[in-house]
NUBA-259350 format. One record per residue (C-alpha): y, x, z. Coordinates in steps of 0.2 Angstrom, whole numbers, padded with zeros to 4 digits, always signed. Example, Ala and Ser with C-alpha at 12.3 -4.5 7.8 and 13.67 -1.06 7.14 Angstrom:
-0022+0062+0039;-0005+0068+0036;
***
This chain:
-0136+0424+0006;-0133+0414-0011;-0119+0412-0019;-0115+0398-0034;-0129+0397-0046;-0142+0407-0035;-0132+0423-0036;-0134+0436-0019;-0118+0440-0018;-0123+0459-0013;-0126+0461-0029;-0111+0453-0039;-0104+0471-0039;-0116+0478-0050;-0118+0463-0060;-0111+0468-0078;-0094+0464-0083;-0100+0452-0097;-0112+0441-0084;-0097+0439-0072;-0088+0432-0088;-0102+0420-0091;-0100+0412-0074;-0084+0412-0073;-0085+0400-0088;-0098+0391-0081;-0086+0387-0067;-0072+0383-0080;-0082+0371-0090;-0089+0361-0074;-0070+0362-0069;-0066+0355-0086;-0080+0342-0085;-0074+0336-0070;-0056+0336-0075;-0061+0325-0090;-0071+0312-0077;-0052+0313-0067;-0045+0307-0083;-0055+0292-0086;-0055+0285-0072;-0037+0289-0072;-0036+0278-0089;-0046+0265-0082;-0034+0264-0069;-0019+0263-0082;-0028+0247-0090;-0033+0238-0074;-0011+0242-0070;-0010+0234-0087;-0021+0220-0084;-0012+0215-0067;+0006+0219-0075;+0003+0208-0089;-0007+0193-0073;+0010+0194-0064;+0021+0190-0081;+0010+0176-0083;+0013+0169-0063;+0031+0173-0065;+0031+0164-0083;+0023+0150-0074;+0033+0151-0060;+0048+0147-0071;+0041+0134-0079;+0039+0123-0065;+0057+0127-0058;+0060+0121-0077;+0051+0105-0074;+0057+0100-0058;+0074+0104-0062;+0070+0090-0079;+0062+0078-0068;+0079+0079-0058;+0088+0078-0070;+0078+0063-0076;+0080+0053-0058;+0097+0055-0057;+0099+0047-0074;+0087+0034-0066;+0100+0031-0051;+0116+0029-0062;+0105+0016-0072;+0101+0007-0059;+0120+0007-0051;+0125+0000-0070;+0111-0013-0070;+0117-0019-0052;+0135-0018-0060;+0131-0030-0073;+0121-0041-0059;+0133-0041-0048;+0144-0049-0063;+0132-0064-0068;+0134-0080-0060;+0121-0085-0046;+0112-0101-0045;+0099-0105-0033;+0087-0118-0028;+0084-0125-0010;+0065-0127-0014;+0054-0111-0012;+0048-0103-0024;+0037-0086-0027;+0041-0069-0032;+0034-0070-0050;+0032-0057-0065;+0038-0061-0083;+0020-0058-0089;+0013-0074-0075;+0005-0086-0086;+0013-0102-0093;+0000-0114-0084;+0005-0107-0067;+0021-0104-0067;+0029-0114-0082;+0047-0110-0090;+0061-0125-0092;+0059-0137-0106;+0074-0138-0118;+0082-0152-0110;+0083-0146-0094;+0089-0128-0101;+0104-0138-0111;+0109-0148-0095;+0109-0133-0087;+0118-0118-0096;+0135-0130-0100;+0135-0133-0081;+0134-0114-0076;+0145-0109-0092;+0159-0123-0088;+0159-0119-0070;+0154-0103-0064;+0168-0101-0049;+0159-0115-0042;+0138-0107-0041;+0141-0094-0028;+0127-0088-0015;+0132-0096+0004;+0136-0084+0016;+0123-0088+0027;+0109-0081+0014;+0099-0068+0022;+0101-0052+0010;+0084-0043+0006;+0080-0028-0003;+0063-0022-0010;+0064-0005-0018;+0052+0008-0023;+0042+0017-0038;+0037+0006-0053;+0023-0002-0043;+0036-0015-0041;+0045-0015-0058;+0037-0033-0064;+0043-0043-0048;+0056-0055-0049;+0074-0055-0039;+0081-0073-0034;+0085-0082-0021;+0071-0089-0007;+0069-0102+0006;+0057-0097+0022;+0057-0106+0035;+0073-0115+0032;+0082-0100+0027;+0091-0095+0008;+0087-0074+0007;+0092-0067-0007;+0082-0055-0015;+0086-0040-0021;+0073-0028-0033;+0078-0012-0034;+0065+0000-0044;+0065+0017-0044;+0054+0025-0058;+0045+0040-0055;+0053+0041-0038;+0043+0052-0023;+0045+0046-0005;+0058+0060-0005;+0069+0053-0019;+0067+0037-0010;+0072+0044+0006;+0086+0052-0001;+0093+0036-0008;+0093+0027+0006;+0103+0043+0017;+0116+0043+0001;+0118+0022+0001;+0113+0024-0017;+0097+0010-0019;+0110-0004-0021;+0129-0004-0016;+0126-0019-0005;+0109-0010+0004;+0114-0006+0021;+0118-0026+0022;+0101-0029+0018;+0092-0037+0038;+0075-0035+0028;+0070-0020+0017;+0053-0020+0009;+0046-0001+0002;+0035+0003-0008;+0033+0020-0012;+0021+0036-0014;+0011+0034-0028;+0017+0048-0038;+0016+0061-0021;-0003+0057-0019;-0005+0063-0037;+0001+0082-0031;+0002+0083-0013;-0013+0079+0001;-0011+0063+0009;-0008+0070+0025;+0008+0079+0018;+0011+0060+0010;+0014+0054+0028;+0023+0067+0034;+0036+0061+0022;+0035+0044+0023;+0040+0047+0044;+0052+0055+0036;+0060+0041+0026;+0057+0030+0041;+0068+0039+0052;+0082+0041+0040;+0080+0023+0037;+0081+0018+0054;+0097+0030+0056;+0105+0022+0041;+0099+0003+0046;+0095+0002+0064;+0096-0016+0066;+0087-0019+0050;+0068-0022+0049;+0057-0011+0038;+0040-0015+0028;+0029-0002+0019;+0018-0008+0007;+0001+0001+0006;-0003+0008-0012;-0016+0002-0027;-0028+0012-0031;-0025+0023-0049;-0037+0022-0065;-0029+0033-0076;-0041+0034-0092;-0035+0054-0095;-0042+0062-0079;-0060+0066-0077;-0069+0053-0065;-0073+0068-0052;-0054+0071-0051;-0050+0051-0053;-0065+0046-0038;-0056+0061-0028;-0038+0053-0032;-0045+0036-0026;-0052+0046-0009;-0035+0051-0006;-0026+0036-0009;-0040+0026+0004;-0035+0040+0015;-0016+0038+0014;-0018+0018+0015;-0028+0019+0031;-0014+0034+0039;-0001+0021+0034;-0008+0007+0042;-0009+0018+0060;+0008+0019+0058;+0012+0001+0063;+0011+0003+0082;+0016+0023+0081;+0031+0022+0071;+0038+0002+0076;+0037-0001+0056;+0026-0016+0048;+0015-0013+0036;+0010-0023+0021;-0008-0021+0016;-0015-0026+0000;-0031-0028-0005;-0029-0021-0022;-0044-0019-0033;-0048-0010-0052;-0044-0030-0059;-0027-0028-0053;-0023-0012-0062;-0015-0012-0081;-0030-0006-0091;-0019+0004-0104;-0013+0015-0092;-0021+0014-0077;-0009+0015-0066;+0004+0000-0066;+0000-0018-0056;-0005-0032-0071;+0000-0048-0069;-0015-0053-0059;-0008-0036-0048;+0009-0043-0047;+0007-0061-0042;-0006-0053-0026;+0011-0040-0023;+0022-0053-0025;+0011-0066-0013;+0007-0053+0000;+0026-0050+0002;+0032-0067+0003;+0018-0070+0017;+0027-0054+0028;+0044-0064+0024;+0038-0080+0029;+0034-0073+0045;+0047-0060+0049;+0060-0074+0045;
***
């Protein structure tokens, strides 16, 4: 029978003291070798330890930096909000004059041919009559008070006072910069989009082109029902519209990431439209195209983009009222 390295172990007892030494050190310096091999992989394992260690730094580092960003953009909407309540503070203050004739939501940038400002006579004729008598320009009771809030997609509309079918409204714009659906949503539990908002009988949103930049559009949707039911429990006997959203050129992403942006905002538009019949809320869909969109950032209506908002709006009003 063998033993290690061939040996008959019968005859280990005659084997010489010396040979016995010379495999016992045999067996020590395999023991050795594969001690050493026990280390290295040992080490090996150390620096992969190291590796993940120094990956799970970097998450949580990045971890912090994003509760460090939300908690700024925070931080930056609520700055928004007391804005806004200032501005509709100073609004409230200034005198209201209206006309009986209907006119169009407009943007300051609409050209001059279409839309053409007062000549100096009729502004000097004017401003003594508004700065003489201000008591006497007040809004009737009977106007219909409508609000149109949502993200900067809206900023270059007009407020005033309209006439559709018969009927003064006085319109309200209230924007809300940077704001998701959820900041929207929240502003209409808390009464914070005007002080006067829950008198509105018409709100018009428009809202969820910043979400569709980070979230899927199906998640987009699920927070627009969202804001729908906590509008209609804050204003049940007011009537809703939602406006579907442009699409988004932004020269700084790549044009896979920009056609796939695009993609989602299709997507959301044709989800929000279904929600006409399943939700009972009216939907406003425009037919925005690239010409519509402000070339320097990509994002923003032009004033082409504006006068097809403003039109499409006072088309739902027309109706509704």
């Amino acid at each position: 029978m063998k033993s290690l390295f061939g040996i008959d172990k019968s005859k280990l007892d005659i084997l010489q003291s010396n040979v016995l030494i010379a495999i016992i050190q045999r067996l020590e310096n395999k023991l050795y070798s594969m001690d050493g091999k026990i280390n290295t992989l040992q080490e090996k394992c150390n620096g992969l330890q190291l590796i993940v260690n120094s990956q799970n730094v970097t998450i949580q580092s990045l971890h912090q930096s994003s509760s460090s960003i939300t908690d700024q953009h925070n931080a930056i909407l609520k700055v928004v909000d007391n804005l806004s309540l200032t501005i509709d503070h100073l609004n409230n203050k200034l005198p209201t004059c209206f006309s009986n004739q209907q006119s169009q939501l407009v943007s300051s940038t609409s050209t001059p041919e279409t839309y053409p400002l007062p000549n100096e006579d009729t502004l000097i004729k004017v401003l003594p009559l508004q700065n003489n008598h201000p008591s006497t320009i007040k809004l009737p009771p009977s106007a219909v008070p409508i609000t149109i809030t949502g993200s900067s997609i809206i900023r270059d509309l007009l407020p005033g006072i309209m006439n559709y079918n018969d009927k003064l409204c006085n319109i309200k714009i209230r924007t809300k910069g940077g704001a998701l659906i959820n900041h929207i949503s929240n502003l209409v539990k808390t009464n914070r989009i005007d002080k006067q908002f829950t008198d509105s009988e018409h709100v018009i949103i428009s809202t969820g082109s910043v979400d569709i930049k980070h979230i899927t559009p199906e998640s987009a949707i699920q927070n627009i029902r969202s804001l729908i039911r906590t509008f209609k429990e804050k204003l049940p006997d007011a009537s809703l519209a939602l406006c579907t959203l442009p699409y988004q050129y932004d020269p700084s992403l790549k044009p896979s990431l920009q056609q796939q942006l695009n993609k989602d905002i299709e997507d959301f538009n044709t989800k929000l439209v279904a929600l006409d019949k399943e939700d009972q809320v009216q939907i406003i869909a425009i037919k925005f195209t690239q010409e519509h969109i402000d070339t320097r950032d990509g994002i923003h209506l032009n004033g082409l983009g504006t006068k097809l908002l403003s039109s499409s709006i006072d088309n739902y009003l027309s109706k509704c009222i």
